[in-house]
N, C-alpha and C positions, 0 to 999 in steps of 0.2 A: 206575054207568055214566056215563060222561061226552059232555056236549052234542056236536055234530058240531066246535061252533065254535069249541072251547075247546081254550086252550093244550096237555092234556093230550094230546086228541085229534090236533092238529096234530103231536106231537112223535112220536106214537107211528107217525103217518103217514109221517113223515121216517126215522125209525128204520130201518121195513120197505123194502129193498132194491126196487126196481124189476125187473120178469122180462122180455124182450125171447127171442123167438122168431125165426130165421128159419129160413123152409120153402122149400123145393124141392121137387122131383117124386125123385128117389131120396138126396139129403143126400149125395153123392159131389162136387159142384164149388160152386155156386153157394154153399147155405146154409152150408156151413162154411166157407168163403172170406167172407163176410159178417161169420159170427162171429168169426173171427180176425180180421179191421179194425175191427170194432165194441170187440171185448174190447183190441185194442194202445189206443184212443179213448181206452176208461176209464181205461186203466192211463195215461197220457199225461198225464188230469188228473187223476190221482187219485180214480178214482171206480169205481175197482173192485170194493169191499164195499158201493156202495151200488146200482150195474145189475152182475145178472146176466143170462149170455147163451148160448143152446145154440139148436146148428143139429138140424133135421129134413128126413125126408122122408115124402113122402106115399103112394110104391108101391117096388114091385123088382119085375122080371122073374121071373117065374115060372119057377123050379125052382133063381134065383141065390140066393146066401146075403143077409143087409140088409148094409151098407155098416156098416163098424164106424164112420164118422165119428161 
């Protein structure tokens, strides 16, 4: 196992992609509109394989289907 400090550890830090969430109340406008400016971001600088990014939401009306975003 290697120290927190140490170069191995750092690298393996860099390696692992960064995760980026955005949440709404049903993931139908806001959050996936979020995601898709966030994810043109990466891909703009080149940093697409290293943030990943998905939108959510948090309810649906009751007896509607979830929103396929």
């Amino acid at each position: 196992m290697t120290p927190a400090g140490s170069a191995g550890h750092r690298l393996r830090a860099m390696a692992a992609p960064k995760r980026v969430l955005f949440v709404c109340t049903g993931n139908t406008c806001r959050s996936p509109m979020a995601e898709g400016i966030f994810r043109k971001m990466m891909q703009e600088r080149g940093m697409e394989e290293r943030v990943l990014c998905q939108s959510a939401g948090l309810s649906a009306v009751d007896g509607m289907p979830v929103s396929e975003n």
